[in-house]
C-alpha atoms as one frame of an Amber mdcrd trajectory, in Angstrom:
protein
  95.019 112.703 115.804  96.378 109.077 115.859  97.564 107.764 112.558  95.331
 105.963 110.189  95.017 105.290 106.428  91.759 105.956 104.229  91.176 103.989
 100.777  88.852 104.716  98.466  87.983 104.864  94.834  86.583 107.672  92.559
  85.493 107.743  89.353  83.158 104.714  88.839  85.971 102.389  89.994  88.489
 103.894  87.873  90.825 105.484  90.071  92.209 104.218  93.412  93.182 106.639
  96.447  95.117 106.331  99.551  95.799 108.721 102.100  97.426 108.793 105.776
  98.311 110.763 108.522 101.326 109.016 109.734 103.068 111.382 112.195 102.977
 108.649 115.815 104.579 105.624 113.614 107.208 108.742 112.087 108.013 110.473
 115.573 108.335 106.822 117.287 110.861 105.962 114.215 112.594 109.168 114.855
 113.031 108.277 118.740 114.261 104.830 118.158 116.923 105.737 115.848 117.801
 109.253 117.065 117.286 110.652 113.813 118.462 114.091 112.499 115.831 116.203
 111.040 116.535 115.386 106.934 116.975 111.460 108.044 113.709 111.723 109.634
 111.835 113.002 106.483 113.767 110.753 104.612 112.655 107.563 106.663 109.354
 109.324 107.621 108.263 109.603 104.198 109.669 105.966 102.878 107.480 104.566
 105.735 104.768 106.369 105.125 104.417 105.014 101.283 105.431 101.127 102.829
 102.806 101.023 104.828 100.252 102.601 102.256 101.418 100.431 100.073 101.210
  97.314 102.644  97.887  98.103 102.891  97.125  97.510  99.059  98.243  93.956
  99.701  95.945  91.030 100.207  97.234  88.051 102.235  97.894  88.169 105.467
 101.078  87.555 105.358 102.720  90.016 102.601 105.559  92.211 102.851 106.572
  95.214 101.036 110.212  96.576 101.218 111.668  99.599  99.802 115.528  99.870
 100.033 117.311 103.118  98.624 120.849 103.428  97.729 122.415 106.172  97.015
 126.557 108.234  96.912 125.410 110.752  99.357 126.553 111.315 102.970 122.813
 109.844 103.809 124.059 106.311 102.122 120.346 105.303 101.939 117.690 103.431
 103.863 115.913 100.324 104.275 111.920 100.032 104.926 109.358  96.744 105.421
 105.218  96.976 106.030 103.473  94.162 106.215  99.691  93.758 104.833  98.836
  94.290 108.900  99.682  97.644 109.027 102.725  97.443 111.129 105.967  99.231
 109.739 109.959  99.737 110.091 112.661 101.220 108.571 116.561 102.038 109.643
 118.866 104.538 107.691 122.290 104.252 107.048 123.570 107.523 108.258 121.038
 108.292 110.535 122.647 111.395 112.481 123.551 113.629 109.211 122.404 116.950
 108.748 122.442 119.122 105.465 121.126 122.473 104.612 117.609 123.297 103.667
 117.007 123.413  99.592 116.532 126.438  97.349 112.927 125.872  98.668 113.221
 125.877 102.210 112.437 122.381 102.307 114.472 118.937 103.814 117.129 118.037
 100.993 116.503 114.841 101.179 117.383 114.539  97.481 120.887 115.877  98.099
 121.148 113.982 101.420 120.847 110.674  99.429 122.420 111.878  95.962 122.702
 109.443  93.461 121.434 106.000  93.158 118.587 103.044  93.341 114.605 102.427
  94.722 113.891  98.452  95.069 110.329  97.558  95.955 110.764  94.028  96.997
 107.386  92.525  97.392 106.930  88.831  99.337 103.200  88.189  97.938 103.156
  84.303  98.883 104.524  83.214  95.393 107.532  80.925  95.021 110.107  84.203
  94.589 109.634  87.693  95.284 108.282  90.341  93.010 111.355  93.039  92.938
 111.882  96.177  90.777 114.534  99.241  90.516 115.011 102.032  89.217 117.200
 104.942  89.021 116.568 107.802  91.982 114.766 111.017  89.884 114.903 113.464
  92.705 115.871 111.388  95.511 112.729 113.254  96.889 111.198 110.070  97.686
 107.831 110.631  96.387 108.830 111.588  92.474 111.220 108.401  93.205 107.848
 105.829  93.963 105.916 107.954  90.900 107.968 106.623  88.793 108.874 103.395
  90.065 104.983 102.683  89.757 105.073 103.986  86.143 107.970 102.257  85.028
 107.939  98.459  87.439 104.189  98.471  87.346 102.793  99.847  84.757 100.214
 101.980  86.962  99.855 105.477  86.089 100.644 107.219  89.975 100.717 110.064
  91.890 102.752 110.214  95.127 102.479 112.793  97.443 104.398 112.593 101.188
 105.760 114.997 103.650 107.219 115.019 107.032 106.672 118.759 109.106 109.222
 119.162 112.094 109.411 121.190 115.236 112.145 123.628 116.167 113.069 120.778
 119.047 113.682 117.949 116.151 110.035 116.061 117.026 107.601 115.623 114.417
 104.915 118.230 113.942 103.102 116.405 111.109 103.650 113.407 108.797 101.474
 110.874 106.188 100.890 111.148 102.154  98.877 110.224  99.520  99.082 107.303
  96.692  96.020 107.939  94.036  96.217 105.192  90.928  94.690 105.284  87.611
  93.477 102.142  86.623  94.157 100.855  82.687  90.597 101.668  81.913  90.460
 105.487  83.525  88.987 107.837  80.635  91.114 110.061  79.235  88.090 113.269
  80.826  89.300 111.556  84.319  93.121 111.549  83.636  92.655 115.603  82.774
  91.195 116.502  85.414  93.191 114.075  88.258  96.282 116.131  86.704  94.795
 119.368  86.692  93.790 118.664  90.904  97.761 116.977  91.840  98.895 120.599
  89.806  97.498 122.592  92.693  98.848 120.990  95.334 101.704 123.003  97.380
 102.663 120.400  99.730 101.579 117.510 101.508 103.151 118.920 104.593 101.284
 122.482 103.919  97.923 120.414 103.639  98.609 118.511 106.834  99.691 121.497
 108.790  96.092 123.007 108.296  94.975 120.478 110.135  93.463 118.853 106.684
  92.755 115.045 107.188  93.213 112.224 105.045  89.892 112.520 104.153  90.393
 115.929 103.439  93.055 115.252 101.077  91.279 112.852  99.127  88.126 115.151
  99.094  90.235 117.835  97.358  91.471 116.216  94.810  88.472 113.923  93.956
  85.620 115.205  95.494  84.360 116.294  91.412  85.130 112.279  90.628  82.206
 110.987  92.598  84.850 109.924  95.532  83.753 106.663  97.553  85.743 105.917
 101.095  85.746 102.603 101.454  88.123 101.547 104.452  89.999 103.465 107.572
  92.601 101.929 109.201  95.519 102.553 111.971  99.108 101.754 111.143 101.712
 101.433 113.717 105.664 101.196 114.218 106.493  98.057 115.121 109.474  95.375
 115.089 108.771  91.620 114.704 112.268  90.601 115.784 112.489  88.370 118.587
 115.008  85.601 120.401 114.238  82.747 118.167 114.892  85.422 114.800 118.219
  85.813 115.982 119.251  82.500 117.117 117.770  80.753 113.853 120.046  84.157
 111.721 123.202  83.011 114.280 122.387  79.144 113.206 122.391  80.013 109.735
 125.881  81.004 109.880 127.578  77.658 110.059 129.233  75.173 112.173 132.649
  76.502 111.814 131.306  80.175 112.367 129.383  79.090 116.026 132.400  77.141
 116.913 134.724  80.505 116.663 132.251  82.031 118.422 132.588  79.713 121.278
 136.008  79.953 120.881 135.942  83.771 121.709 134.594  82.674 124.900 132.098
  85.429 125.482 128.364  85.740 124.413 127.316  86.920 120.956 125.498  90.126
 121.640 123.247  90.788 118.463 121.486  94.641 117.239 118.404  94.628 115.848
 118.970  97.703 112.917 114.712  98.123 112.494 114.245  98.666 116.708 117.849
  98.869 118.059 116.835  96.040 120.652 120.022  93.998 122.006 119.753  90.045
 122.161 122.502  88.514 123.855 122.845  84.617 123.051 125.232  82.764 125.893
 128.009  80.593 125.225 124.934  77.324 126.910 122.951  78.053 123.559 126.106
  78.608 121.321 126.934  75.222 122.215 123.343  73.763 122.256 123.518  74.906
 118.099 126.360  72.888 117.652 124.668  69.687 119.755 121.661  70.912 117.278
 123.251  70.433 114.230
């Protein structure tokens, strides 16, 4: 099944529902980065909420970013969508492995310990919408629950899992964002709680081969459910040659000049793909001629 996202709305308008299968764009993260089992759930499950939430967004150009910080040995993680579907994320400690929790489950919680969520959201307006708040579980999903309660205001309920196989690759991945709008009946709210209290796991859902549709249809299908939209998200990097030179430019005179001093080309990492750009000692000097 290749990844895609359904929205929809239930409830004569007043509720608004997200769901994706997500496990190409999580598996294609985890080979990039080399990731150890917990920091793929970790990243897997951040990315899958970016990119749902990417997709929420209207412009074409809008970004959504979720960076977590935390004490553990994990150190945290850094995330972008964009309102075209494409995500990308890096962790900080991206080979460490931890024990399973008292439920058999990725401690992603412990792997991160203590510490911050910022969504950091680039909507076309003259600064950046950003909010934080303290990690709850460090679960990732409780995390964005409350960050939507608390930054926005918008009753939530997120749900996201990441299933691996023995031989580290993803067996299943995606999640589910459902929103109550300010004018949801109070009938509505009961029974949206009473459906998200049944749930086991997103990973159990997705591992019985239930689709995003299938999700949604559990939880809502009593709420007069409406899909509105599918659509495919993918893993992808929007770094190129001309990033990198304008991020070496942006550095300084003095900086470039040392640089050239060194005598050797600047060889620069991308963190979100791991792609090397090399810039020669020709364009180090062109900056300076530039300038």
């Amino acid at each position: 099944m290749s990844d895609y996202i359904v929205k929809a709305t239930a409830a004569n308008g007043t509720i608004r529902a997200y769901a994706a299968t997500t496990k190409e764009l999580v598996e294609e993260a985890r080979k990039t980065h080399n990731l150890s089992p917990v920091a793929t759930a970790a990243l897997g499950r951040t990315m899958t909420a970016a990119v749902i939430m990417g997709s929420m967004q209207k412009n074409d150009d809008d970004m959504v970013s979720i960076i977590i910080r935390g004490d553990g040995p994990m150190q945290g993680l850094v995330v972008t969508a964009t309102s075209k579907l494409t995500v990308k994320g890096y962790v900080y400690n991206p080979s460490f492995v931890n024990e399973a929790n008292y439920f058999g489950h990725f401690d992603v919680g412990g792997a991160l310990g203590y510490g911050t969520l910022t969504v950091i959201k680039d909507i076309g307006l003259k600064e950046p919408y950003s909010g934080t708040v303290n990690l709850v579980t460090g679960e990732i999903g409780d995390d964005l629950t409350y960050y939507f309660a608390t930054s926005e205001q918008t009753p939530s309920s997120v749900g996201l899992g990441v299933l691996m196989n023995k031989e580290n690759t993803v067996r299943e991945a995606g999640g589910f964002i459902i929103q109550l709008m300010p004018d949801a009946p109070e009938e509505v709210i009961g029974k949206l709680e009473a459906k998200i209290g049944e749930i086991t796991s997103v990973t159990d859902m997705l591992d019985k081969g239930m689709t995003p549709e299938d999700i949604l249809s559990m939880l809502l299908s009593d709420m007069d459910l409406k899909i509105n939209e599918k659509v495919n998200p993918k893993f992808m990097c929007d770094c190129s040659k001309e990033r990198v030179m304008r991020a070496v430019m942006s550095t300084g005179k003095k900086e470039i000049e040392s640089m050239i001093a060194d005598g050797k080309p600047v060889e620069v990492n991308c963190q979100f793909c791991r792609k090397n750009y090399e810039i020669t000692l020709d364009e180090l000097k062109a900056m300076i001629s530039d300038k």
